[in-house]
C-alpha positions as CSV (number, residue, x, y, z in Angstrom):
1,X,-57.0,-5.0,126.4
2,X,-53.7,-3.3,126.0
3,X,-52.8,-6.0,123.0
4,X,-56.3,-5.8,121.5
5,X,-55.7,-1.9,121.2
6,X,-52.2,-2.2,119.2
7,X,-54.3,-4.8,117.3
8,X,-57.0,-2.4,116.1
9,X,-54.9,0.5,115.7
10,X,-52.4,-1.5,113.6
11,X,-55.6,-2.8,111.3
12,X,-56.6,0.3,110.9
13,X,-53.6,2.0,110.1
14,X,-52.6,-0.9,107.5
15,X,-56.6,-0.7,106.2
16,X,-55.6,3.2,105.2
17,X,-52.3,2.6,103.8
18,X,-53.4,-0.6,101.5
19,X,-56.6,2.2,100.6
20,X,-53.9,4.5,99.7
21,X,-51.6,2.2,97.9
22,X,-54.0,0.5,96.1
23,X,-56.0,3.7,94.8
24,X,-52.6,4.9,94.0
25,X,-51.2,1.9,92.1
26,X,-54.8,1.6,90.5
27,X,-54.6,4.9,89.1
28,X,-51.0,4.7,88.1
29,X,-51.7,1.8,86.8
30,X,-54.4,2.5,84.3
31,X,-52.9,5.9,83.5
32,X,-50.0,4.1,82.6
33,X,-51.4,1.4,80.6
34,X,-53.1,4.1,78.0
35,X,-50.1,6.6,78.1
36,X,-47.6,3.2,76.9
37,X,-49.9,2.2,74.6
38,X,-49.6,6.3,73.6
39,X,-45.6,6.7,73.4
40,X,-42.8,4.8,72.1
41,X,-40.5,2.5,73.6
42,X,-37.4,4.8,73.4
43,X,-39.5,7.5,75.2
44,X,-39.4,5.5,78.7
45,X,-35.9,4.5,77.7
46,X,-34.7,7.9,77.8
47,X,-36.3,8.4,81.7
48,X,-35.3,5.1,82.9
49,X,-31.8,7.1,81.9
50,X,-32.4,9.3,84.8
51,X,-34.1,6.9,87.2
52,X,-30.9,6.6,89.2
53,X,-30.4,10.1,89.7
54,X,-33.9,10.9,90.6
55,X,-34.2,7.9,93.1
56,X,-30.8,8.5,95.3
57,X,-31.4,12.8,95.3
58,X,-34.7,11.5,96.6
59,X,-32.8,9.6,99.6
60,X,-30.3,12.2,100.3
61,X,-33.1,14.8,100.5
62,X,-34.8,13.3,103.3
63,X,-31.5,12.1,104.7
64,X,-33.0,9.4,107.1
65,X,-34.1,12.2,109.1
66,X,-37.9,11.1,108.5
67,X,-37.8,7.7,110.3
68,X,-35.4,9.3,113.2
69,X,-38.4,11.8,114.2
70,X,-40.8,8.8,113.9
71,X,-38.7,6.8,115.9
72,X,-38.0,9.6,118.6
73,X,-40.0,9.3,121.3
74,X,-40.3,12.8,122.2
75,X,-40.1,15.8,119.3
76,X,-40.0,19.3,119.9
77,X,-41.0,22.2,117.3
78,X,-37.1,23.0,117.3
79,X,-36.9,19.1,115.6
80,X,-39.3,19.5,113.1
81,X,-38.7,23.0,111.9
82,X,-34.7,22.2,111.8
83,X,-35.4,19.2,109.8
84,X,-37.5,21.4,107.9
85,X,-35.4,24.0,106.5
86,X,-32.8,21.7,106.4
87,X,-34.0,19.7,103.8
88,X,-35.2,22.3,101.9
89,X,-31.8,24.1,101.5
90,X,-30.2,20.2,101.0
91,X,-33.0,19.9,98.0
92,X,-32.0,23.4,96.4
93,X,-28.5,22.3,96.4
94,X,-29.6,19.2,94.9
95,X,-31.4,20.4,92.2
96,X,-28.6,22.6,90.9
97,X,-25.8,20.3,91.1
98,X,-27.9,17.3,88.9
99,X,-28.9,20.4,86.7
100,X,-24.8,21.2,86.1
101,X,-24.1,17.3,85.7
102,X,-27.0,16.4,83.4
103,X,-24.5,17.7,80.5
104,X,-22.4,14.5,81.6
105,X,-24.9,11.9,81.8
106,X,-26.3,12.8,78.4
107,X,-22.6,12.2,77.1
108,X,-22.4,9.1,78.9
109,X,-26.0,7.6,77.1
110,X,-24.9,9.1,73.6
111,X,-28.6,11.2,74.2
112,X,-28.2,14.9,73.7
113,X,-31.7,15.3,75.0
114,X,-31.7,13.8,78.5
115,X,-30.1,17.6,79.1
116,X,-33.1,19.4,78.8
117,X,-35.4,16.5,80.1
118,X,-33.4,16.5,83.3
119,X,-34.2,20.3,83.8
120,X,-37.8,19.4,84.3
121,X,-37.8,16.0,85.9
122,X,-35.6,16.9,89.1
123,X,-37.6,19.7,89.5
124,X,-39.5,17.7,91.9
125,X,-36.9,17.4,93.9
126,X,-37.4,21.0,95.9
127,X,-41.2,20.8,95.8
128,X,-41.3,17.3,97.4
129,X,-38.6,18.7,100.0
130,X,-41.6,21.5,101.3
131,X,-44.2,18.1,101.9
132,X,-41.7,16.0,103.8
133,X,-42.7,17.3,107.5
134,X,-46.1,17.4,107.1
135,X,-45.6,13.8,105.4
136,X,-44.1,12.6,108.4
137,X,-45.9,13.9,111.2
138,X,-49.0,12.3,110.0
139,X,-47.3,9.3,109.7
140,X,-46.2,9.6,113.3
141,X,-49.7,10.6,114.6
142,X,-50.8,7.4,112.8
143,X,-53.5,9.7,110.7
144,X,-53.0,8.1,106.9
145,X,-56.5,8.6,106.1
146,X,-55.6,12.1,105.9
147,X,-52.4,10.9,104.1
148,X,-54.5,8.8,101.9
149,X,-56.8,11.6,101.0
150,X,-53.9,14.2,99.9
151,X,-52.1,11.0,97.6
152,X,-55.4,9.7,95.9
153,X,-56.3,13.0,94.9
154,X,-52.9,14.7,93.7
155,X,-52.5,11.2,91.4
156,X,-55.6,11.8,90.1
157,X,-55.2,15.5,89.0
158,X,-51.3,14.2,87.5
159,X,-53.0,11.1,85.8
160,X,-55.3,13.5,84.0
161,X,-52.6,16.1,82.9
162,X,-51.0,12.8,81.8
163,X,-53.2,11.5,79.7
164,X,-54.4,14.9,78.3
165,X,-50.2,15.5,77.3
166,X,-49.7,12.4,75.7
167,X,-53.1,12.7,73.3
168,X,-51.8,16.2,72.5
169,X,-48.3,14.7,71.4
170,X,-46.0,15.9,74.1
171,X,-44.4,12.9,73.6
172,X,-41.2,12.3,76.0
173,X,-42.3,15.4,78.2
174,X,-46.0,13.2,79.3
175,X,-43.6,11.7,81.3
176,X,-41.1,14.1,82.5
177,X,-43.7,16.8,83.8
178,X,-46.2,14.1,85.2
179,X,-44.3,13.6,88.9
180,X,-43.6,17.6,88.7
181,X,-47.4,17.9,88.7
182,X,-48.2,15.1,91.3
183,X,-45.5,16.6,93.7
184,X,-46.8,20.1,93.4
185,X,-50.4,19.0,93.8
186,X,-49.6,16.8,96.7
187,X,-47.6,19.4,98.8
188,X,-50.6,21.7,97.9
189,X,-53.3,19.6,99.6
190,X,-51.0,18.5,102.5
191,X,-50.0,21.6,103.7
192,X,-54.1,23.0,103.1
193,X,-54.9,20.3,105.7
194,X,-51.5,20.6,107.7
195,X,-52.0,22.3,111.2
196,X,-48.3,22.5,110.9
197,X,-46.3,25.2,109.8
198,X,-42.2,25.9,109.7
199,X,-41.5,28.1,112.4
200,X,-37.7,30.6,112.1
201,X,-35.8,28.0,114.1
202,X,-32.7,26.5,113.1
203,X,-31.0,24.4,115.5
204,X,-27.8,22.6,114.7
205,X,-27.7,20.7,117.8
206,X,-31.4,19.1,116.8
207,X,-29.8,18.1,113.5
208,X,-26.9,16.7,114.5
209,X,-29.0,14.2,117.0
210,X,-31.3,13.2,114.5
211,X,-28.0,12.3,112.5
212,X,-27.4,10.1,115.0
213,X,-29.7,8.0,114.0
214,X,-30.3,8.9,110.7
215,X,-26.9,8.8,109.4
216,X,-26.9,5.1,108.7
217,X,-30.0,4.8,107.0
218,X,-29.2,7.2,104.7
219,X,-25.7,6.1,103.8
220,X,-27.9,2.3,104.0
221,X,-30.8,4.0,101.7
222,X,-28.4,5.2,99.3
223,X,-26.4,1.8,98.4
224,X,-29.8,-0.1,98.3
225,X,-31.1,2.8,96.0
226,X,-28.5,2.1,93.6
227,X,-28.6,-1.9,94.0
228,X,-32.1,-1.4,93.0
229,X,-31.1,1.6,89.8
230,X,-28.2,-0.1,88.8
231,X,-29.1,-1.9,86.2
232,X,-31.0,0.4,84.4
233,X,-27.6,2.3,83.9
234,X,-26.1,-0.8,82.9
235,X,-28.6,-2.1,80.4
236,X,-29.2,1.0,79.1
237,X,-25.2,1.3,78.0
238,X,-24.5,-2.0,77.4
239,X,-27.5,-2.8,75.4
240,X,-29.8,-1.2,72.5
241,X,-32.1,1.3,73.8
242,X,-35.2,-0.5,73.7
243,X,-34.1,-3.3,75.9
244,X,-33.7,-0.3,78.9
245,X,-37.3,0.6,77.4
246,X,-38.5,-3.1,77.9
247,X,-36.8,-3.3,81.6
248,X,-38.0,-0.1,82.5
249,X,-41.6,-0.9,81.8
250,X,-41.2,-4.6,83.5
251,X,-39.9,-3.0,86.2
252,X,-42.3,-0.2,86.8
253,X,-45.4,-2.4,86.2
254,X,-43.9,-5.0,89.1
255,X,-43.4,-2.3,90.8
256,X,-46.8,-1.2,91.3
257,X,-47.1,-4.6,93.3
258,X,-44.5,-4.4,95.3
259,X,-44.9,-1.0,97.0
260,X,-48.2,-1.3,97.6
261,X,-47.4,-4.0,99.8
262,X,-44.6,-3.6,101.6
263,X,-45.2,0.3,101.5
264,X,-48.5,-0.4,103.4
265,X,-46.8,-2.6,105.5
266,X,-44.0,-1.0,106.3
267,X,-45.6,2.5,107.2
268,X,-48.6,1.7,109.4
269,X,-46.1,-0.7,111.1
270,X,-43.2,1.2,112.3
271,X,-44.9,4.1,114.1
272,X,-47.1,1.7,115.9
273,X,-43.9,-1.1,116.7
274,X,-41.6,2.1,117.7
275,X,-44.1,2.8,120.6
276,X,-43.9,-0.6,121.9
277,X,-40.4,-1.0,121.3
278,X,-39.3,-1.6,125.0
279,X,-41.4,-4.6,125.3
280,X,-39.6,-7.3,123.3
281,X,-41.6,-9.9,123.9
282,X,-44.4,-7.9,122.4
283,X,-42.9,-7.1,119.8
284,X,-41.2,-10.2,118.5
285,X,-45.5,-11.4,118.4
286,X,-45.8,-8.3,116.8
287,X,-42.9,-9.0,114.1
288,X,-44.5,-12.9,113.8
289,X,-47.8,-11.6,113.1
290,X,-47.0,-8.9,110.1
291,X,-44.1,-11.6,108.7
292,X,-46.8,-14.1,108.7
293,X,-49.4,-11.7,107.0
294,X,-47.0,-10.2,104.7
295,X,-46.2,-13.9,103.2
296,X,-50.1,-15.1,103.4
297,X,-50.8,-11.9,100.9
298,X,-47.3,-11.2,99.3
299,X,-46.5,-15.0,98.1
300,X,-49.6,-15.5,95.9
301,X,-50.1,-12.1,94.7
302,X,-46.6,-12.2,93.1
303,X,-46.4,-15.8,91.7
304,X,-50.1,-14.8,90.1
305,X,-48.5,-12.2,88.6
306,X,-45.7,-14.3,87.0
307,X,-48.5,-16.7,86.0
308,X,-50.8,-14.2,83.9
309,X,-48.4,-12.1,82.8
310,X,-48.4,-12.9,79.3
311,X,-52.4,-12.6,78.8
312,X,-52.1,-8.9,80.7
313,X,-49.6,-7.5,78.8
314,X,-50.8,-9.0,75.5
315,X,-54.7,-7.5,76.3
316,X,-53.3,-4.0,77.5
317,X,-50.2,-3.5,75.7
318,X,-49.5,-3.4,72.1
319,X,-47.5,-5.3,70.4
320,X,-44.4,-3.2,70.8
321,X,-44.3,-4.1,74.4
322,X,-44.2,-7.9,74.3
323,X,-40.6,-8.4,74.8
324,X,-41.3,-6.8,78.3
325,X,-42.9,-9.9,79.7
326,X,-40.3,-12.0,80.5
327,X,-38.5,-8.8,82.6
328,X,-41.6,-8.5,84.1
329,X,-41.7,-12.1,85.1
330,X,-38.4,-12.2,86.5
331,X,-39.0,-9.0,89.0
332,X,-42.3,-10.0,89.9
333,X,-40.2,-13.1,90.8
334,X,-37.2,-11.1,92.9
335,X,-40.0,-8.7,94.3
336,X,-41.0,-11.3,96.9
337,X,-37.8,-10.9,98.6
338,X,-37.7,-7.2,98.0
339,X,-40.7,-7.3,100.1
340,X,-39.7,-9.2,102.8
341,X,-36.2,-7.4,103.0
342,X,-37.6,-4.0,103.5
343,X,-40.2,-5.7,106.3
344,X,-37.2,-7.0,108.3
345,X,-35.3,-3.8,108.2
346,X,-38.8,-2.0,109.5
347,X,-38.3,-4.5,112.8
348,X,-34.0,-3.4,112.9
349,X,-35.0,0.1,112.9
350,X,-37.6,-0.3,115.5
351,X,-34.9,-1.4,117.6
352,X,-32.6,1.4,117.0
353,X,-29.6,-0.5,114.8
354,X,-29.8,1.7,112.2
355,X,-26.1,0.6,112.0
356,X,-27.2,-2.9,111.6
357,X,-29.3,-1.9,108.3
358,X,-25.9,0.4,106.9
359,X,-23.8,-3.2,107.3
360,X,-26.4,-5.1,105.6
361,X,-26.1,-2.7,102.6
362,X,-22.4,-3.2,102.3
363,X,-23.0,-6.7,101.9
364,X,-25.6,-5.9,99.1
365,X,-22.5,-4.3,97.7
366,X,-20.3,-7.2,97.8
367,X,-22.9,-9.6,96.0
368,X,-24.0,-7.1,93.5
369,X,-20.5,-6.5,92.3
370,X,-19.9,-10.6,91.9
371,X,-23.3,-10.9,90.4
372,X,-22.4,-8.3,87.9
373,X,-19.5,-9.8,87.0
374,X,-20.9,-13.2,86.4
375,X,-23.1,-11.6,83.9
376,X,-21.8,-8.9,82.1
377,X,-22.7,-8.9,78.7
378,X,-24.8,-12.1,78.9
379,X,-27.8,-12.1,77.3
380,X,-29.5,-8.8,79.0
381,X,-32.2,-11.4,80.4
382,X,-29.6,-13.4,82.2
383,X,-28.3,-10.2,83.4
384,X,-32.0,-9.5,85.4
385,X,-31.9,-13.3,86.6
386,X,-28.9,-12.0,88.5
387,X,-30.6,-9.4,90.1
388,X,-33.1,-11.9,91.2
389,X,-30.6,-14.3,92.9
390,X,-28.6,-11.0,93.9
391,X,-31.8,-10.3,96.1
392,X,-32.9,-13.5,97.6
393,X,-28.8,-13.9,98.7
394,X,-29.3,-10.4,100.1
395,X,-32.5,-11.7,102.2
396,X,-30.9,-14.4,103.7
397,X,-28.5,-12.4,105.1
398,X,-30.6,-9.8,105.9
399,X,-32.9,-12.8,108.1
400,X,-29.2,-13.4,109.9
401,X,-29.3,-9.4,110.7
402,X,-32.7,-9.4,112.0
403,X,-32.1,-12.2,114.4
404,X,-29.4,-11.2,116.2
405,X,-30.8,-7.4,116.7
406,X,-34.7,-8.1,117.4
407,X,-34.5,-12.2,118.5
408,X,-36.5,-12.7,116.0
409,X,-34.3,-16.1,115.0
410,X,-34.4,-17.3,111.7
411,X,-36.0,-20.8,112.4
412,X,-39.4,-18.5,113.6
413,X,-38.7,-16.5,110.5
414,X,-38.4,-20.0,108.0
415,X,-42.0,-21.6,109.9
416,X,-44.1,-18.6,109.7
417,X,-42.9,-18.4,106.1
418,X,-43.6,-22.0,104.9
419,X,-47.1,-22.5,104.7
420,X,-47.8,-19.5,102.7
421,X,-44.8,-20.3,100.7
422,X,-46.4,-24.3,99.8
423,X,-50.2,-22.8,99.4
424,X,-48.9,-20.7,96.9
425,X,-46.8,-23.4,95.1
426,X,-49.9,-25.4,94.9
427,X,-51.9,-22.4,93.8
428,X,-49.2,-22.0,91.0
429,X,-49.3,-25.4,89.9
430,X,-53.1,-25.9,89.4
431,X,-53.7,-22.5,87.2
432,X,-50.5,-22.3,85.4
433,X,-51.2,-25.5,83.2
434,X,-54.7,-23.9,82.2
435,X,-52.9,-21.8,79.6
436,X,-51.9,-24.8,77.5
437,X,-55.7,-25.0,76.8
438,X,-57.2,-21.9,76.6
439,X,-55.6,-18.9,73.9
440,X,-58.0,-16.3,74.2
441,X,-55.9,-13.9,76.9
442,X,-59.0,-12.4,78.6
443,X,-60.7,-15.9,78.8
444,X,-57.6,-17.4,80.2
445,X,-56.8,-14.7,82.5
446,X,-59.9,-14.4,83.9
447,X,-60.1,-17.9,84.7
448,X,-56.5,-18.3,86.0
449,X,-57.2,-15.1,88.7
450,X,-60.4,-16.2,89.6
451,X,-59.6,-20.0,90.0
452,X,-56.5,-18.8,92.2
453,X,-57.7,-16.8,94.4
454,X,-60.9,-18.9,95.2
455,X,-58.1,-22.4,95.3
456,X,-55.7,-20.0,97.4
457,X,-58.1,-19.5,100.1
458,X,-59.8,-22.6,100.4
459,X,-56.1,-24.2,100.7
460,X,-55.8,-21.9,103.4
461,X,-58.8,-22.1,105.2
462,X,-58.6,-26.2,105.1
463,X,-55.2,-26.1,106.2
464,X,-56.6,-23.7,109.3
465,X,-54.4,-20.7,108.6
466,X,-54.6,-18.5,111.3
467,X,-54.0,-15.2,109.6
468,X,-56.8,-16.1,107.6
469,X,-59.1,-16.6,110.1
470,X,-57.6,-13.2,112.3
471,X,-58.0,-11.0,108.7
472,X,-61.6,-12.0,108.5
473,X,-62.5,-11.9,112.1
474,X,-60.5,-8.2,111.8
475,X,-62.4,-7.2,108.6
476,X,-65.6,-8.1,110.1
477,X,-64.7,-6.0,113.5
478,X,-63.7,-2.7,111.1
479,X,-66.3,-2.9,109.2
């Protein structure tokens, strides 16, 4: 009864968060798709400039201090109102010091107007800051329908100033004010539903214990932040502008995939697996079971996306963003271990080894340096087939990590890989020939997702997979 409970209230939670995900990444998606086919090239170039920036102030404002109250078995109003006000004078500093540096970066990219652009685009940084508590004590209360509500409906209101900016001709800006909008309209709705509300406590003591723990994943969050934003740095001063322009839009579009997958994953999991984590028996079924799902949904999804990526981008993009498929290709490709990476390091943190993640990263250090040197101003393609090896390397090691602090070994790891890894081979091999005979893009993609999903599954359900079988039953159940 007691497993059958974790069971429901762990397909429920991962129902909500793939709802959420997948409404999100819908809408981005589209929103995207018409605002691309809208702007130029160089226009993403220049924010891909600042991606770095904006993705490790993002880290250092929450400063691991979200997963350590999730983690935390018991949390007083003294934690989350420290954390609280914390983080909001952290983000204010933030803010202020990118705003005095921006001068620099626009030097270093030979773009005068990433100065003025940077003004706007951190600007999120202190409104997200206000929506982080209330973020993560629905998270912790496992309630992401309410989540799901508050980030479906903000990305619709910024999808719409979106798309209304770029048919006006705001150009560059469509993009800079767009996550300024969705963060403001997102800490709107959550704190109108929040029964929540910073109290005047400020405790140093409940900071510094939460550092405890938190101190490694942020010094951890940071370094695989930049492993991840590196290269858009790179490529975007080694190379002409357009190829960051290309990469950027590769990388976004993959992107869209790969967060809604392991971002469901990965936050319906770890609130549930941190209130079992005492029973390690449990909870190494418990780690089987979501690996074993992740690969049954993650495998195909991303070599289907390598497959039809030319007809997609062809039928929604113009012409000016061809050059983007082969980036494209190559992420969806290293996006498969990005998603299983960040699944394992959900099971170390359960456990409490925050420390264990922080060594893993300087690793990731060590073999994106060499890999960086092997392919320095190579072809820039060569340079993102780096990254790819780069991150498979780093998941192999990161499989060793996960062993030795959970028990979940790396032979368990390997099997309940496998089968989902072969199914999807064969799925790959049977609808990636049809494109030799059929040129029309929406004919040919439509037959090569429809002929893979329905040969994906019937693979599966002749080769009696079990996760197939559980999903359904589970489905059914929910429904």
């Amino acid at each position: 009864m007691k497993e059958q409970s974790l069971k429901q209230k762990t397909v429920g939670a991962l129902l909500w968060n793939l709802l959420d995900r997948m409404g999100q990444q819908v809408l981005l998606f589209i929103v995207g798709i018409i605002v691309a086919n809208i702007l130029s090239v160089e226009d993403y170039a220049l924010v891909g400039m600042l991606a770095i920036f904006t993705a490790v102030a993002n880290i250092v404002l929450d400063s691991g201090f979200s997963a350590a109250l999730i983690q935390k078995k018991e949390t007083t109003e003294r934690d989350f109102s420290s954390v609280f006000w914390f983080n909001l004078g952290i983000s204010i500093l933030l803010y202020l010091l990118l705003i005095a540096v921006s001068p620099f970066i626009s030097r270093f990219f030979s773009q005068p107007k990433l100065t003025e652009l940077a003004v706007v685009i951190f600007l999120a940084l202190p409104i997200n800051s206000l929506a982080i508590i209330q973020t993560t004590i629905l998270t912790k209360e496992v309630r992401f329908k309410a989540l799901a509500k508050a980030n479906l409906l903000s990305m619709m209101i910024s999808g719409i100033a979106s798309l209304a900016m770029a048919y006006s001709g705001w150009g560059v800006w469509t993009l800079a004010l767009q996550p300024v909008i969705l963060s403001i309209t997102r800490t709107l709705l959550l704190w109108i539903q929040s029964t929540w509300y910073p109290k005047r406590i400020f405790s140093v003591q409940a900071i510094k214990e939460l550092f405890r723990f938190a101190s490694s994943l942020l010094l951890a969050s940071l370094i695989n932040t930049c492993f991840l934003n590196i290269y858009s740095v790179i490529i975007g001063k080694l190379y002409p502008v357009k190829q960051l322009g290309y990469y950027t839009q590769g990388n976004k579009m993959c992107d869209m995939g790969v967060s809604m997958l392991y971002g469901s994953i990965q936050n319906a999991t770890y609130p549930i697996f941190s209130s079992i984590q005492d029973e390690k028996e449990r909870l190494i079924r418990a780690y089987r079971k979501t690996i074993r799902f992740t690969a049954f949904i993650t495998f195909p999804v991303m070599a289907g996306l390598v497959v039809i990526a030319r007809p997609v981008i062809e039928l929604l993009l113009k012409e000016e963003w061809w050059p983007a498929i082969p980036f494209f290709q190559l992420l969806c490709a290293g996006g498969c271990f990005t998603i299983l990476t960040a699944i394992n390091n959900n099971f170390i943190k359960v456990s409490g080894r925050s420390d264990g993640i922080l060594k893993l990263e300087y690793f990731k250090i060590i073999i994106t340096i060499l890999v960086l040197a092997l392919t320095y101003n190579r072809p820039v393609l060569i340079m993102v087939a780096g990254l790819v090896a780069a991150r498979a390397l780093v998941y192999f090691i990161n499989m060793i990590y996960t062993a030795c602090y959970t028990g979940y070994k790396i032979g368990m790891q390997f099997r309940d890989l496998l089968p989902y890894l072969l199914l999807s081979g064969a799925m790959t091999a049977f609808i990636l020939p049809v494109s030799h005979y059929i040129s029309q893009n929406w004919i040919l993609m439509s037959i090569q997702i429809v002929a893979g999903i329905t040969i994906y599954i019937t693979l599966a359900y002749v080769t009696g997979s079990k996760i197939l079988k559980e999903s359904i039953e589970l489905l059914l159940k929910k429904r």
